[in-house]
C-alpha positions, 0 to 999 in steps of 0.5 A: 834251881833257885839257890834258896831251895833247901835240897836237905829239906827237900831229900828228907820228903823223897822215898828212898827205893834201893836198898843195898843189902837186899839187891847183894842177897840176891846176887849170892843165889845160884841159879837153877837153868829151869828158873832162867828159862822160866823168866826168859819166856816171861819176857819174851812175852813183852812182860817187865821182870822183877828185880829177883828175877833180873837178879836169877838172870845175872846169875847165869854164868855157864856158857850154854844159859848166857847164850839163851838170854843172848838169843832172847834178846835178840828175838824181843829186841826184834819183836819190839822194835824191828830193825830199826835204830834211831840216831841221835848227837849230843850237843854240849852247852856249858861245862861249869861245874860245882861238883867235884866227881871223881871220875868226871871232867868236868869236875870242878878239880881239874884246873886243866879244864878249859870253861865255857858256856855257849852263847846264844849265837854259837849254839845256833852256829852249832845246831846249823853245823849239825842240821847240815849233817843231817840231824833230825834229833839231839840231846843238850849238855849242861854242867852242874852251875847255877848259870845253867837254870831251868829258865836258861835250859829252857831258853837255850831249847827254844834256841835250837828249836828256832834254827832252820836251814834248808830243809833241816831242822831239829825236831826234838831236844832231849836234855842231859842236865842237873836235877830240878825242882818241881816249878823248874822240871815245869819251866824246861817242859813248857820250852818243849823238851822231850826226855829229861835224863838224869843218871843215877851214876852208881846206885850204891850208897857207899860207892856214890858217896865215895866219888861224890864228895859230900857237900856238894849239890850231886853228893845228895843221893836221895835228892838226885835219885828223887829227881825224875819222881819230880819230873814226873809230878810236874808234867815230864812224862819223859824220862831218862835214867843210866848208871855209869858202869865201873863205878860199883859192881855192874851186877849191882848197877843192874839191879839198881836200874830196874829197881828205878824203872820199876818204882817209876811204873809202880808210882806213876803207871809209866816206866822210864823212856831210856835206859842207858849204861855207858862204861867209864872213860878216860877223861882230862884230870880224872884217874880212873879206878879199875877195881869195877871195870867191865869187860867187853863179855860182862858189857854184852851181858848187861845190855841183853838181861836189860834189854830182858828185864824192861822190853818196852824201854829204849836203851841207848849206846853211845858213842863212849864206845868204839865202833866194833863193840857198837856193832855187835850190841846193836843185836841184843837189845839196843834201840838208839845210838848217837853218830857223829858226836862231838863232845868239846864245847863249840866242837862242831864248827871249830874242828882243828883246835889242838888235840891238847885243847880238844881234851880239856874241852870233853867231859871224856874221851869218845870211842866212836869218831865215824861221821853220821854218814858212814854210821847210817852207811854201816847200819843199812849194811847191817841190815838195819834202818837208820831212824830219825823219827820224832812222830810219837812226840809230835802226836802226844804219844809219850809217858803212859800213852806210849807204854800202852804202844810199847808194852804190847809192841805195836809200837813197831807198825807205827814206827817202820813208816815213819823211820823209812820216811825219814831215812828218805829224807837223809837220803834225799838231802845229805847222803853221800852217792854211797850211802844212798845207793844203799839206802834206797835199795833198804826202803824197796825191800822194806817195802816189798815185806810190808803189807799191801794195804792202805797202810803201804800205799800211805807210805809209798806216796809219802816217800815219792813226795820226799823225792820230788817236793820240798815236803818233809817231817811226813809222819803218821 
């Protein structure tokens, strides 16, 4: 962003679309069963929920209505999606900061932190490292800082998108970075980005501005809250929005991002393309405050009624969690994951650095440190198939277009082919004897399930050509 920008002048024009005191009162109604089994057959029918009826499901406390939106999750997140879960890996490029974010470490406080921004031959380093794993998808990680521009985005994704090594390569780079004006979402989307993401963090006024300090370019609510509003308008059809959870009430932070999603369809005709709802974390320098702390139960709840209120939004888990708690939410509505993460900048080709100088190196610390193998072993043995798919991205179906897909849930036909394409191709160039011994016997019994048709023979000749040709990124 241009330092001449007025962000003031700029936030003054933006629409500011939550409002407190209404998502509270809504907060304060007991719910009626009848109601909560209304709007929990509402959403099953692949039908967005309102903000209230979100609200009446946040309100459900007894054990038996908790079970029934758990169960509902459950069967739309099957509906929808099948039994597939994307895989993903972040990639963090520079951690300057002007901010000053209480619960962040990147912070520009914590003098502990060890500063660094990536050059261009140690971001290629990086993505070798990571194609070499089996990497097909990732998201890029830039601190606040003028340093990282949109041009200096933008050149680093066209980076990343040129390393080749073997068969491998990346296939899509999402982008976790500062908000944007209108001419720099235009810049990073001409590089070929997919999603832009920007979380909210808390979408309580007070509450932001109680760990935003004023002053600062993230302690402007309204000019991050405007920020995919932007996107949108200047050709990013591809958006991310998250809330970090414990920083107001969960309940609160709910409502807030459906609130967003639902202004981006109402706005634009295209909601968001992830949600995500990662919980606070230790992290260097930052001491966290408990009062918001969300249980491992009230967690559960809070991805099943969002997996309720946006059916057709992916919804990411991160590696912020340990693997058990992943495990378990992966049934109630989850749709992508990363695996194998490594959050310290140069973190995937320098492992052996202290563990003292690791930290000081994260933004916080990760709960999930398994290998992308034994993640993709572990999801086979869970009855799932490992996706690195990128088709939609490549045949244009993204922002509207893909609503038309997923809203209806047809997105799931298209979608089990490619994954099983690409589960072929991790089984074929990197998995261990283990992890493929189990992987091909996950694509014959997707295949005996499937439909003859042309569809299948498609699909099968696609794979045979995996197994005995350098062909790969077969997509339909």
């Amino acid at each position: 962003m241009s330092p001449l920008i007025d962000m003031n002048s700029l936030s003054n024009l933006a629409c500011d679309f939550i409002d407190d005191a209404y998502l509270e009162s809504l907060l304060d109604v007991p719910a009626e069963a009848s109601e909560v089994r209304e709007i929990i057959a509402k959403s099953l029918a692949k039908q967005p929920l309102t903000v209230a009826e979100t609200a009446v499901l946040l309100n459900a406390d007894s054990p038996e209505l908790v079970e029934e939106i758990f169960a509902a999750a459950r069967q739309l997140k099957r509906d929808v999606y099948g039994n597939r879960i994307v895989l993903f890996a972040p990639l963090y490029v520079g951690n300057l900061c002007v901010n000053d974010c209480s619960y962040c470490g990147f912070r520009s406080g914590n003098k502990a932190a060890i500063r660094r921004t990536l050059s261009g031959t140690e971001v290629r380093a990086q993505v070798s490292a990571m194609v070499g794993k089996g990497h097909k998808r990732l998201i890029v990680v830039f601190g606040e800082h003028s340093r990282y521009s949109a041009d200096f985005i933008a050149d680093t994704v066209r980076e990343i998108y040129s390393v080749k090594d073997g068969h491998g390569q990346i296939r899509r780079v999402n982008v976790n970075a500062a908000p944007l004006d209108n001419q720099g979402f235009r810049t990073v989307k001409e590089a070929g980005i997919g999603t832009y993401q920007i979380f909210q963090e808390t979408y309580h006024h007070a509450a932001y501005a109680e760990v935003h300090p004023a002053g600062t370019r993230k302690g402007d609510y309204l000019w991050r809250l405007d920020a995919l509003d932007r996107a949108y308008e200047s050709g990013c059809d591809d958006v991310g929005i998250g809330a970090l959870f414990g920083l107001h009430d969960w309940r609160f932070e709910v409502l807030g991002l459906v609130s967003h999603s639902r202004h981006l369809m109402d706005k634009f005709n295209c909601g968001p393309h992830t949600i995500s709802f990662p919980r606070l974390r230790p992290a260097s320098g930052v001491q966290l405050d408990e009062r918001w702390q969300v249980t491992d139960d009230q967690f559960k709840r809070l991805v099943a009624i969002l997996r309720l209120s946006v059916p057709y939004t992916g919804m990411i888990l991160t590696a912020r969690e340990p693997a058990h708690v992943r495990q378990e939410l992966l049934g109630f509505g989850v749709s992508q994951i990363d695996a194998g993460s490594r959050l310290e900048l140069g973190g995937y080709t320098e492992a052996g650095d202290a563990q003292q100088q690791v930290c000081e190196r994260e933004q916080f610390e990760l709960g999930d440190v398994r290998s992308l193998d034994e993640v993709v072993r572990q999801l086979l043995a869970d009855g799932y198939i490992p996706s690195f798919c990128t088709a939609c991205y490549r045949l244009g179906r993204t922002g509207e277009q893909f609503m038309e897909f997923a809203i209806p849930g047809f997105i799931e036909r298209l979608c089990t082919p490619n994954a099983l394409s690409t589960l072929q191709e991790f089984l074929v160039d990197y998995a261990s004897p283990a992890t493929r011994r189990i992987g091909e016997q996950v694509i014959q019994q997707s295949l005996a399930v499937m439909p003859d048709g042309v569809r299948k023979e498609e699909l099968q000749r696609r794979l045979q050509r995996i197994i005995t040709t350098p062909d790969r990124d077969l997509y339909c």
